[in-house]
C-alpha positions as CSV (number, residue, x, y, z in Angstrom):
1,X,-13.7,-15.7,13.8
2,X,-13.1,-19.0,14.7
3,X,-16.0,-21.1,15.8
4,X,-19.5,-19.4,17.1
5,X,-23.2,-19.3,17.1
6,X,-25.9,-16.7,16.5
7,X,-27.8,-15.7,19.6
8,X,-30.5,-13.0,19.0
9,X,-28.5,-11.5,16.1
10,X,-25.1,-11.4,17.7
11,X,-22.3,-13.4,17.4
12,X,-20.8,-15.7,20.5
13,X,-17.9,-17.4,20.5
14,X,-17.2,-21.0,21.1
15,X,-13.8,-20.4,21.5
16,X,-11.2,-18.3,23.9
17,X,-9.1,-17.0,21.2
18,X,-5.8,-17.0,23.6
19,X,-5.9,-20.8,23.9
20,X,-3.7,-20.4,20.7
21,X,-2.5,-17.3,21.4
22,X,1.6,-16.9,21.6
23,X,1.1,-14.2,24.4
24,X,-1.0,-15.9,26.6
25,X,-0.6,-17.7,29.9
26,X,-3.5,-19.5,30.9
27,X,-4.8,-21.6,34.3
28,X,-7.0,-24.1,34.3
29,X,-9.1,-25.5,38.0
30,X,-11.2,-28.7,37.9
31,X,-14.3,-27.2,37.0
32,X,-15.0,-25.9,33.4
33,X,-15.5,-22.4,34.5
34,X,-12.2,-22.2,36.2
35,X,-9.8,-20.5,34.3
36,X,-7.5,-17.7,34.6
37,X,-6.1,-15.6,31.4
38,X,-3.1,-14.0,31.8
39,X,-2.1,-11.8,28.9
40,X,1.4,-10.3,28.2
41,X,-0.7,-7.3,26.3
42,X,-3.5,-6.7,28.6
43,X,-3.4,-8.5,31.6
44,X,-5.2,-10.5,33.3
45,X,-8.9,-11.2,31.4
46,X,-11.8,-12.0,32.7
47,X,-13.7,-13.7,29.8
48,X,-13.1,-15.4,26.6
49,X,-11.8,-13.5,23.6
50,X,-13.0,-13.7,19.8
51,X,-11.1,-11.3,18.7
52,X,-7.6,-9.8,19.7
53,X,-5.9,-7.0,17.3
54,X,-2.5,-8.1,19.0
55,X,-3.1,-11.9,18.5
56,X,-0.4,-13.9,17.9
57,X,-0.8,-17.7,16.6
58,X,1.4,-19.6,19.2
59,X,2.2,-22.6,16.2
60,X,3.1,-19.9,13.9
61,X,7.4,-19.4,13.9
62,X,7.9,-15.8,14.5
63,X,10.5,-13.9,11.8
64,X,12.9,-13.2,14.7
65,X,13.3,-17.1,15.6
66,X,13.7,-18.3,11.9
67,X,16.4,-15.5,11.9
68,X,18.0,-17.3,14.4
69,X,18.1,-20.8,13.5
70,X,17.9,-20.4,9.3
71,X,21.5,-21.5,8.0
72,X,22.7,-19.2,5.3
73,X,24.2,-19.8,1.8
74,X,27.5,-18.3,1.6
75,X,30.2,-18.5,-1.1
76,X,33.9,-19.6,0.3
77,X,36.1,-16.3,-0.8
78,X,38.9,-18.7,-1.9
79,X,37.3,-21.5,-4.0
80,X,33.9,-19.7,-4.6
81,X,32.0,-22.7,-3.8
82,X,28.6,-22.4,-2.3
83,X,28.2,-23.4,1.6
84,X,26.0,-23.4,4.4
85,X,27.1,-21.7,7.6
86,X,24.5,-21.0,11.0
87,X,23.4,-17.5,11.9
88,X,26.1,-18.4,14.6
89,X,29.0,-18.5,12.2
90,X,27.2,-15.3,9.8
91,X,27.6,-13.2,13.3
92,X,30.7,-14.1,13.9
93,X,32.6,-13.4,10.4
94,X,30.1,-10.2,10.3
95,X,32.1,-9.1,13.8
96,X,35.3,-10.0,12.3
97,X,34.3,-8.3,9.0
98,X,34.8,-11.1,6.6
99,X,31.2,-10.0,5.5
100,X,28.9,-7.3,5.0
101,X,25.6,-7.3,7.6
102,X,22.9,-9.4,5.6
């Protein structure tokens, strides 16, 4: 848990745990109490969370996007020299079957 304080033996949060929460959409009014929590798991919530078995860290990269934007070390077939090529180019010569699937 992230930040909270004891009150009569149980824990309360300081913090709305989908303030940092990749799945959350959240609205804010001009007063402290207004806030709407939208979440893509559970829909809309209507207090703050401490803890969320499908929480997702929003700063965190997820597998699927460094997947997508990791370039790849690849020999050259002629010389045998080491190169770098973008997931772009690893599709492509996977379609045209230059290489295996990684």
């Amino acid at each position: 848990m992230r930040g909270f304080t004891m009150r009569g033996g149980t824990a309360i949060s300081t913090e709305n745990l989908c303030r940092s929460c990749r799945s959350a959409t959240i609205a804010k009014g001009h007063a402290v109490s207004e806030e709407l929590v939208k979440c893509e798991q559970f829909g809309m919530l209507r207090y703050p969370i401490a803890e969320c078995t499908d929480y997702v860290d929003k700063d965190r990269t997820s597998i699927n996007a460094m997947r997508e934007t990791a370039w790849v070390i690849l020999p050259d077939k002629r010389t045998g020299d080491l190169g770098f090529v973008t997931p772009a180019m690893v599709r492509k010569m996977e379609e045209d079957g230059e290489i295996d699937p990684l």
